[in-house]
C-alpha positions as CSV (number, residue, x, y, z in Angstrom):
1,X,80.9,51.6,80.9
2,X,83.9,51.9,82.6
3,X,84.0,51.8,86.7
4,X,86.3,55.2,87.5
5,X,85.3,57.8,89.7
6,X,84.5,61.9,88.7
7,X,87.2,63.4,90.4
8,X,89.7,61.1,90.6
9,X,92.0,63.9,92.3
10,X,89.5,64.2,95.3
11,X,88.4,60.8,97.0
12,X,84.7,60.6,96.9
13,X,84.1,60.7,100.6
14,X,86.3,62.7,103.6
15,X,83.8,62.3,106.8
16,X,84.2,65.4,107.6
17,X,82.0,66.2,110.7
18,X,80.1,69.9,110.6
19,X,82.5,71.0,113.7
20,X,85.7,70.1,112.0
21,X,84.6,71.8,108.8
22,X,83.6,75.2,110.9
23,X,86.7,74.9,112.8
24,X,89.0,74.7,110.1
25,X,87.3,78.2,108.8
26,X,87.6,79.4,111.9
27,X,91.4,78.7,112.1
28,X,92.0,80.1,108.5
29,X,90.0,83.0,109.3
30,X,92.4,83.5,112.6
31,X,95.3,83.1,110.0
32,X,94.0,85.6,107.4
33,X,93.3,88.5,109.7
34,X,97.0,87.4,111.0
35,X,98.5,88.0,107.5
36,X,96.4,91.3,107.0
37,X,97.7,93.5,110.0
38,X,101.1,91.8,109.3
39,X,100.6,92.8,105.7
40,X,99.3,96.7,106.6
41,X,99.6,98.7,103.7
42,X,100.8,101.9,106.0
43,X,103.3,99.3,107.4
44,X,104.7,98.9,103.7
45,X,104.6,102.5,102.8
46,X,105.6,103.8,105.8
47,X,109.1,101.8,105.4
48,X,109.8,102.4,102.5
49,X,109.5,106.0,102.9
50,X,111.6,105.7,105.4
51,X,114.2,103.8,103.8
52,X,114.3,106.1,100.6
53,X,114.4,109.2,102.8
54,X,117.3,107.7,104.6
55,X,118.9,107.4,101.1
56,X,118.1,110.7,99.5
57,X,119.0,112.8,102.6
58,X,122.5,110.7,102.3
59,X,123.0,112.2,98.8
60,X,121.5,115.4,99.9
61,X,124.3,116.0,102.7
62,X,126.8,114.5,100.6
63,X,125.7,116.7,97.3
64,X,128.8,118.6,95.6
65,X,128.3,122.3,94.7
66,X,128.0,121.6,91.5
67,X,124.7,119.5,92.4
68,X,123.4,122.7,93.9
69,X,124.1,124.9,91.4
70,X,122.4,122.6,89.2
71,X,119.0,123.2,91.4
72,X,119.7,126.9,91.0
73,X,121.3,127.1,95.0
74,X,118.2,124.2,96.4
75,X,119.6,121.4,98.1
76,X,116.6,119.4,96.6
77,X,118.1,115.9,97.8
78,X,118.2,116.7,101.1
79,X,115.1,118.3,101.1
80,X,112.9,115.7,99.2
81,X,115.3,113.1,101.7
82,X,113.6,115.0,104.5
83,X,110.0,115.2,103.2
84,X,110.1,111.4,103.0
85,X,111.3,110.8,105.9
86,X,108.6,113.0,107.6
87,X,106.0,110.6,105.5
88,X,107.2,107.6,106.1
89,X,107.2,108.2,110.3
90,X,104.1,109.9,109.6
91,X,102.5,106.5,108.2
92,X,104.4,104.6,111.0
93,X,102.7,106.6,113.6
94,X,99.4,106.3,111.8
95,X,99.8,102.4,112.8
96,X,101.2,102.8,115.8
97,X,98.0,104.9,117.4
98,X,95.6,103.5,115.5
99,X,96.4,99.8,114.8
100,X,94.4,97.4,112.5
101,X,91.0,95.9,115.2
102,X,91.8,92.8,117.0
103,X,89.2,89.5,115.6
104,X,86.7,88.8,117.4
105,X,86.6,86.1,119.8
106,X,85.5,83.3,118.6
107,X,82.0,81.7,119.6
108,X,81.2,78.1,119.6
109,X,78.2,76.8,118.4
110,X,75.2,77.1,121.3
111,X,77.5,79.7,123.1
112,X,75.6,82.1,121.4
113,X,73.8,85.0,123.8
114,X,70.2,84.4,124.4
115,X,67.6,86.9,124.1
């Protein structure tokens, strides 16, 4: 038999101490709920709504008559550039009013309410 441990990777014992563990998942979960309003999908879509409007309603104003003619007389760049722009502030103002909840303070162990 030969004398080398399982993991060899992962030394066999940390002492590691139930508060440090259940602080460390407290601060990770503090971090994750961090990344996740940061990260808000209307945030995302919202801006880039934005941005793209920004761009089509460029080409729209900017948009020969030969571009219109094409559309049979509809300014359609300018148009759609305008609709996206209404959707992406739209989706901007949804976060703005009604942002992602705060966490939760947290509670230490025995501060706990008692009934």
């Amino acid at each position: 038999m030969t004398d080398r441990p399982e993991h060899p990777e992962r030394p066999r014992h940390q002492g590691f101490s139930e508060e440090d563990v259940q602080r460390e998942v407290t601060e990770l979960e503090e971090k994750s709920e961090t990344a996740a309003r940061l990260f808000d999908i209307r945030r995302i879509i919202g801006g880039l709504f934005v941005l793209y409007g920004v761009i089509v309603t460029i080409v729209g104003i900017t948009d020969d008559d030969a571009a219109i003619d094409k559309a049979e007389g509809v300014n359609i760049n300018l148009w759609t550039g305008l609709g996206m722009l209404l959707l992406g502030l739209f989706f901007l103002t949804w976060l703005k009013l009604r942002p992602t909840a705060p966490p939760p303070p947290p509670v230490a162990p025995g501060d706990e309410p008692s009934e």
